[in-house]
N, C-alpha and C positions, 0 to 999 in steps of 0.2 A: 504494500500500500504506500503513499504519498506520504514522505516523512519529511521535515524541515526544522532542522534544529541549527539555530542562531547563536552565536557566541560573538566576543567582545564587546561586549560594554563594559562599564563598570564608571569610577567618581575622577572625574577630570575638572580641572579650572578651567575657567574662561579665558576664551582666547584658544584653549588646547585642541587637540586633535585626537580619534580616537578611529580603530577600521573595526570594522564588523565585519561577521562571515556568516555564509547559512551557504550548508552543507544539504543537499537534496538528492533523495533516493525514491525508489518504486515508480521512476516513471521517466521518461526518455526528456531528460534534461536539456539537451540543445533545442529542443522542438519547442519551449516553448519561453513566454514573458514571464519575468518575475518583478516582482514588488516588494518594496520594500514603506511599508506604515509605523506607525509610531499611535499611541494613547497616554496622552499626561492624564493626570487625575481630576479626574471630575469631567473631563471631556472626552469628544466623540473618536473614534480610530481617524485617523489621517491618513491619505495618500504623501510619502514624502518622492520616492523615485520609484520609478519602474523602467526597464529593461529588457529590450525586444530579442528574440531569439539573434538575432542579428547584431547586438550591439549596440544599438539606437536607445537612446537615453529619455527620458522625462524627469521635470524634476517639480515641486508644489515651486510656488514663488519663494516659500520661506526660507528655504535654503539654495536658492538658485545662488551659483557659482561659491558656494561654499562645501558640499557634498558632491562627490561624485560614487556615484555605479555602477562597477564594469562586473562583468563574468569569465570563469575560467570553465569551458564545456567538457574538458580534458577532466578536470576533476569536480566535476558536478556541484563546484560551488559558484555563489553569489556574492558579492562583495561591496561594500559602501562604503568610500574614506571621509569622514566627517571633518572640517578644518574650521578652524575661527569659530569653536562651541561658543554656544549663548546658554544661558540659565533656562531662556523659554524654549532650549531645545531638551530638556530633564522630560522624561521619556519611558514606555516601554516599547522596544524596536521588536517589530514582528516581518517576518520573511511573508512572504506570498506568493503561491501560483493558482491560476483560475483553470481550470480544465472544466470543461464541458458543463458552463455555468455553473461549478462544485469552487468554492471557495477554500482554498487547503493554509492554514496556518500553524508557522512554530511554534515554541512555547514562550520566546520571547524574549530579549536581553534589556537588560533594562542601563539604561543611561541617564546619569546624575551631572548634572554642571553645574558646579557651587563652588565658590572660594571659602 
């Protein structure tokens, strides 16, 4: 089955830098877009970047040209380098693929930006 387990985050200052990964299995990984959202507390899941089987990037306004997301299809991960963190980027980071209108999410890294 479709598994998606996200690592790195963790308590970074502002201004910091920080990469996240999401490793994905049970389903033919080059084939398809992944996503990558975030949930502060108290508020709705967010689209932050997604990324087309191709390479092809999107990104929310909120961290345009501050985040970037590329993919490795060789090793079936996803990756997000996060640069210049903000406080109102403190976060839970969730990976994402959509297959066949089925919404598959990992279990989540969570990301802290406080001094």
């Amino acid at each position: 089955q479709v598994q998606l387990v996200e690592s790195g985050g963790g308590l970074v200052q502002p201004g910091g830098s920080l990469r996240l990964s999401c490793v994905a299995s049970g389903f033919i990984f080059s084939n398809y877009r992944m996503g990558w959202y975030r949930q502060a507390p108290g508020k709705q899941r967010e689209m932050v970047a997604t990324i087309t089987s191709g390479g092809n990037t999107n990104y929310a306004d909120s961290v345009k040209g501050r985040f970037t997301s590329s993919r490795d299809n060789a090793k079936n991960t996803v990756y997000m380098q996060m640069n210049s963190l903000k406080p109102e980027d403190t976060a839970v980071y969730y990976c994402n693929t959509n297959q066949w209108a089925v919404n598959y999410w990992g279990q989540g890294t969570q990301v802290n930006v406080s001094s």
